[in-house]
C-alpha positions in Angstrom: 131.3 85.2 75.5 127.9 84.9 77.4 129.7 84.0 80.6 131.7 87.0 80.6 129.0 89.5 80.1 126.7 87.6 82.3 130.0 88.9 85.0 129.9 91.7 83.8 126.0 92.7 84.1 125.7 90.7 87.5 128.9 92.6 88.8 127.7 95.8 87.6 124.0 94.6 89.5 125.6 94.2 92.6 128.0 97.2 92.8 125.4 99.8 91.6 122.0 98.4 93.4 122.9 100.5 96.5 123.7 103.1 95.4 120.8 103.4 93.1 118.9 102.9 96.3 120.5 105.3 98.2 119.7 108.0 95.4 116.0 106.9 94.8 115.8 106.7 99.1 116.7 110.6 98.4 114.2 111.6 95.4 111.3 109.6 97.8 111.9 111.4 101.0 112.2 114.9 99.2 109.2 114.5 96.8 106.9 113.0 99.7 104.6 116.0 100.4 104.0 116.3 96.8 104.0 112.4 95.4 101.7 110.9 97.7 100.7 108.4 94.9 104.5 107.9 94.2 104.6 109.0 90.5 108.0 110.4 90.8 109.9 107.9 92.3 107.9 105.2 89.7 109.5 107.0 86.8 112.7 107.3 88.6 112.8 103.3 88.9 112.1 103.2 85.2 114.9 105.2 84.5 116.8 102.7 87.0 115.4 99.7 84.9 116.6 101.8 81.4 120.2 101.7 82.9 120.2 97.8 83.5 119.1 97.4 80.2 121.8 99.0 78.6 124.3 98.2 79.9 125.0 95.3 77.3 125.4 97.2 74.5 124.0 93.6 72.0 120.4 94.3 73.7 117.9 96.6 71.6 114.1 97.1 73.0 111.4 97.8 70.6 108.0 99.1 71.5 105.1 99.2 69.6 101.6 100.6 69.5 102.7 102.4 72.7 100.0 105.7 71.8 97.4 102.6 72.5 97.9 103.5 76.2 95.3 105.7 77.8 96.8 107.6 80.2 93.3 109.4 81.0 91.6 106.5 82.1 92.5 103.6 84.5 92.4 100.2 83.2 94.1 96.7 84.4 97.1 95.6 82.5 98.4 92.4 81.6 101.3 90.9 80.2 102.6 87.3 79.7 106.1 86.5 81.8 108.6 85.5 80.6 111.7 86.2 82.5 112.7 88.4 85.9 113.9 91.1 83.1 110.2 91.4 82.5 109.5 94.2 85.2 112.9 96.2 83.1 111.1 96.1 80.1 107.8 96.9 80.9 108.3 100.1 83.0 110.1 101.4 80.1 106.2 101.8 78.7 106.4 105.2 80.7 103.1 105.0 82.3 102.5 104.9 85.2 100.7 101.7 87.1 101.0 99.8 90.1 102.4 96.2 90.0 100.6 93.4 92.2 103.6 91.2 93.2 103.4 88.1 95.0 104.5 89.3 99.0 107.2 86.9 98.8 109.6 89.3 96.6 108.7 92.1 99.6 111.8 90.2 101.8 114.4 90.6 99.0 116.8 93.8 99.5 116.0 96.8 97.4 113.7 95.0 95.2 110.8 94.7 98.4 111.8 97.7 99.3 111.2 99.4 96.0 108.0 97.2 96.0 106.7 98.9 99.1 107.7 102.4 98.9 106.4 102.8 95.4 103.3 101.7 97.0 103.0 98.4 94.5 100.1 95.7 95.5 101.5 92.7 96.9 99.1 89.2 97.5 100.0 85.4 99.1 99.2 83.5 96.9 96.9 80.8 98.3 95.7 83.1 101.2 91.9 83.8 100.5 92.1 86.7 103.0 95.4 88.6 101.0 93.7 87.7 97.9 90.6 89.7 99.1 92.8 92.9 100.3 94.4 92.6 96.8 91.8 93.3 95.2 91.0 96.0 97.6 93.8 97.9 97.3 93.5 97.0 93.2 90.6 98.8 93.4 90.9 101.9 95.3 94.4 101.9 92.8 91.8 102.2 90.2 89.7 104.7 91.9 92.6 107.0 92.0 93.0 106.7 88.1 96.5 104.4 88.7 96.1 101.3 86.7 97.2 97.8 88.0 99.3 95.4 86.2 99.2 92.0 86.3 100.8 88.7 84.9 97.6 86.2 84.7 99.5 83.2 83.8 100.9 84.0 87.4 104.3 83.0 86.9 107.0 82.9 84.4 106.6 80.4 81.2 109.7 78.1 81.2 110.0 78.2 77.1 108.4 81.7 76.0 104.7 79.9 75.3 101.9 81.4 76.8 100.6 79.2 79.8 96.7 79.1 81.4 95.4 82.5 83.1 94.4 82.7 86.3 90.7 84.6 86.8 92.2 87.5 89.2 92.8 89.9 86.6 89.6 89.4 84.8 87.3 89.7 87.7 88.8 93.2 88.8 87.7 94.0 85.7 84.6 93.1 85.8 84.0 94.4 89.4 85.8 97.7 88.7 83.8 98.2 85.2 87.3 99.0 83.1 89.0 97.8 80.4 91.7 95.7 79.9 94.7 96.1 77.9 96.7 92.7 76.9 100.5 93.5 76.0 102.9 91.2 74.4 106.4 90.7 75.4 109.4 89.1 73.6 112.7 87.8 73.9 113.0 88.1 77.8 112.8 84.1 77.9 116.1 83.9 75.0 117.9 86.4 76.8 117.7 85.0 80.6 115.7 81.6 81.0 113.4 80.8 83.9 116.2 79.0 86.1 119.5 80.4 83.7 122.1 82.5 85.0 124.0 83.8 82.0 122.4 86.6 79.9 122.4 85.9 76.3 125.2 88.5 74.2 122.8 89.6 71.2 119.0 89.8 71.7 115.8 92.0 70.7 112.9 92.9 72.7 109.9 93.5 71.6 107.1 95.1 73.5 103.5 95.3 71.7 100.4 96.9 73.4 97.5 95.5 71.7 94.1 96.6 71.4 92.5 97.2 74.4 89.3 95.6 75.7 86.3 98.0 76.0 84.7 98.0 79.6 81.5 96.9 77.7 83.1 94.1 76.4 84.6 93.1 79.6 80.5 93.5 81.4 79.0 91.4 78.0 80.9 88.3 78.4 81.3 85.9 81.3 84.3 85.3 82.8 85.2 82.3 81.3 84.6 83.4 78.0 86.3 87.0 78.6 89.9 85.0 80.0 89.6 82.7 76.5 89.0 85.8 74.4 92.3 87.5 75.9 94.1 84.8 76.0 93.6 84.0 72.4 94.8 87.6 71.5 97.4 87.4 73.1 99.0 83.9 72.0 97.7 85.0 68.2 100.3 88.2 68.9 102.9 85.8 70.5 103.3 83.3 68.1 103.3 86.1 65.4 106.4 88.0 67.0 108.1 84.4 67.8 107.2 82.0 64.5 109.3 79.3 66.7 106.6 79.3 69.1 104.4 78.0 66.4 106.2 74.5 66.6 
């Protein structure tokens, strides 16, 4: 059964991406002299996302605490990755952000596209000078009152744990003087594995936007201490949405 509706949903991938394109190509050029920071054409993909998502009729998404967004005030994001279905499940949050993406997903068709007309932040990984115009763009993103999202464990965990952070996300933070906002996310990893093709037939996601963490706190601690104190937050909220995790 999962190897037919793995065809299925990879069929139905391929024979609706350009054409999906094609119509969001439309919305972008018409809305351009009104959507210079691309707000339209964000929600438009999240409505795009919504579609992939429900197309197998065994997947249900859950989302909790989702009124602990502040739309009124720009903040950095983060999540833990799990699986490529991440990006689908998080833009159904209906807020709008800007991703930072590593630049290698800027060559694949549609997606990079997507990735650059939406305006998203893309970095090489390894490059001191792209990290440094990251966070440039990050910021004037934040300046505009559009908040960034980021995966800190800076790739995808091959068995749903939650792996070491990276400091990128933390030290906007600090720099930019705003809060941060951990959210949880479960069941991507069960329902398509870091290196699996087929899609699992039955499985829940769960989205949960914790409490965020006040620009004060993010100035009173040091770094180190700040990355250990979300981290912690987040793999308490993990391992209480997934009690296999606790083995």
């Amino acid at each position: 059964m999962s190897i037919l509706i793995s065809v299925y949903i990879w069929s139905f991938l391929v024979l609706t991406l350009l054409p999906l394109f094609i119509a969001y190509a439309v919305i972008w050029i018409l809305v351009w002299p009104i959507d210079k920071n691309k707000t339209v054409t964000h929600y438009f993909t999240a409505l795009w996302a919504r579609l992939y998502l429900t197309i197998n009729p065994g997947w249900t998404l859950f989302i909790e605490n989702r009124e602990k967004l502040n739309r009124a005030v720009p903040c950095i994001l983060v999540s833990n990755h799990q699986s490529i279905i991440d990006i689908a499940l998080l833009l159904q949050l209906c807020i709008k952000f800007r991703w930072v993406s590593k630049i290698e997903l800027t060559v694949v068709p549609v997606l990079g596209w997507v990735i650059r007309m939406n305006k998203h932040i893309v970095v090489r990984r390894g490059d001191k000078q792209s990290v440094v115009l990251m966070a440039e763009a990050c910021k004037r993103s934040l300046a505009e009152g559009i908040p960034v999202f980021m995966f800190p464990e800076g790739t995808r965990s091959a068995n749903g744990k939650l792996g070491a952070f990276k400091e990128g996300a933390f030290i906007l933070a600090k720099e930019a003087g705003v809060a941060i906002v951990p959210i949880i996310l479960d069941g991507a990893s069960d329902a398509l594995p870091k290196k699996g093709f087929l899609f699992k037939v039955h499985q829940r996601f769960t989205i949960r936007v914790l409490d965020e963490i006040s620009p004060d706190t993010v100035s009173g601690l040091e770094l180190a201490p700040l990355m250990v104190h979300t981290w912690n937050l987040m793999d308490e909220s993990i391992r209480n949405l997934n009690p296999n995790l606790q083995q």
